[in-house]
N, C-alpha and C positions, 0 to 999 in steps of 0.2 A: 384207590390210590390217587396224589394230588397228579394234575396235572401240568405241565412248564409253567404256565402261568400263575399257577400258586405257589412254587417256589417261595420260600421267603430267605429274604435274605437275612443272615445273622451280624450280631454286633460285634465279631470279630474276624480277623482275616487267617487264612489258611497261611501255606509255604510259598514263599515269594513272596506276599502280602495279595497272594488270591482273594476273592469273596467268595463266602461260605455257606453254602446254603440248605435248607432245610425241607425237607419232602414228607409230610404226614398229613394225614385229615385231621390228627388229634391238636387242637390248637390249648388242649390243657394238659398236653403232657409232659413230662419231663423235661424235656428240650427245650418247648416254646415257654414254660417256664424257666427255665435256667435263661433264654433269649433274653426274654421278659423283664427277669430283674439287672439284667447284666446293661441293659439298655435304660433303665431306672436309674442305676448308681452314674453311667456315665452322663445321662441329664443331671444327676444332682452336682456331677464334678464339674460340668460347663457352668452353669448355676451358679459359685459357688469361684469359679478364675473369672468368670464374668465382675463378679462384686469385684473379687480384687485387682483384676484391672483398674478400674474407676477409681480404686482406691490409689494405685500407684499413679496412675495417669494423674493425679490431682495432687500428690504429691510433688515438690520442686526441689526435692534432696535425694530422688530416686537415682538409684547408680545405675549406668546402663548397661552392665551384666547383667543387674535384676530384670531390666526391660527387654534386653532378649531372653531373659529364660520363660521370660513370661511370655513372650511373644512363640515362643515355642509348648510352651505346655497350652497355650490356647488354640494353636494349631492344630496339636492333638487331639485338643475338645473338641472343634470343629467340626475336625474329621470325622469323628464318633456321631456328633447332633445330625451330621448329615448323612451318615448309613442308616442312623435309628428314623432319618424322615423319608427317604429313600424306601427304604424298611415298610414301616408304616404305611408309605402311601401307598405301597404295590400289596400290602392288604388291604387296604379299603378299598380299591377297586377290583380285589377279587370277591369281596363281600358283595359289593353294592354291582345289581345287575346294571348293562350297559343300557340307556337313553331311559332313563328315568330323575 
C-alpha cells in the first residue's frame, strides 16, 4: 500500500471543492489513468483560452463582457494547470529518491 506521501493528488475536487486523492501502488491502473487523461484535456483547454486570449487582447473591438468571461474561464484553466503541476510535482519526488 502507498504511503501519505504518495498520495497523489487528482485533477478534480471533491464536495465543498475538497482535493481528491488517490491511494494505489498501481500507477497504470484505472484511475491514474482516467487522472491522466483528465489532466491531458484540461492542458489542452489552457493551451487552447491561452491562444485565445492573445487573440482578444490584440483585438480593439473586444466587448468587455467577452474580456470578463474570458477572464473567468482562464481562471478556471489556471486552476486546473496548477493542481495538474502540484500533482505532478509531488510525483516526481516520490519517484526520485531524496539527495541525489
Amino acid at each position: 500500500m502507498t504511503t501519505q506521501d504518495e498520495l497523489r493528488l487528482l485533477p478534480w475536487s471533491g464536495p465543498g471543492g475538497n482535493p481528491c486523492y488517490l491511494s494505489t501502488d498501481d500507477r497504470e491502473g484505472f484511475m491514474s489513468r482516467l487522472a491522466d487523461n483528465i489532466e491531458a484535456v484540461q492542458l489542452g483547454t489552457a493551451a487552447e483560452l491561452l491562444e485565445r486570449a492573445s487573440e482578444t487582447l490584440d483585438d480593439q473591438d473586444t466587448d468587455p463582457e467577452q474580456g470578463r468571461l474570458l477572464a473567468k474561464e482562464l481562471t478556471g484553466a489556471l486552476r486546473a494547470v496548477l493542481r495538474v503541476a502540484i500533482s505532478r510535482g509531488h510525483l516526481l519526488a516520490v519517484k526520485e529518491p531524496h539527495g541525489t
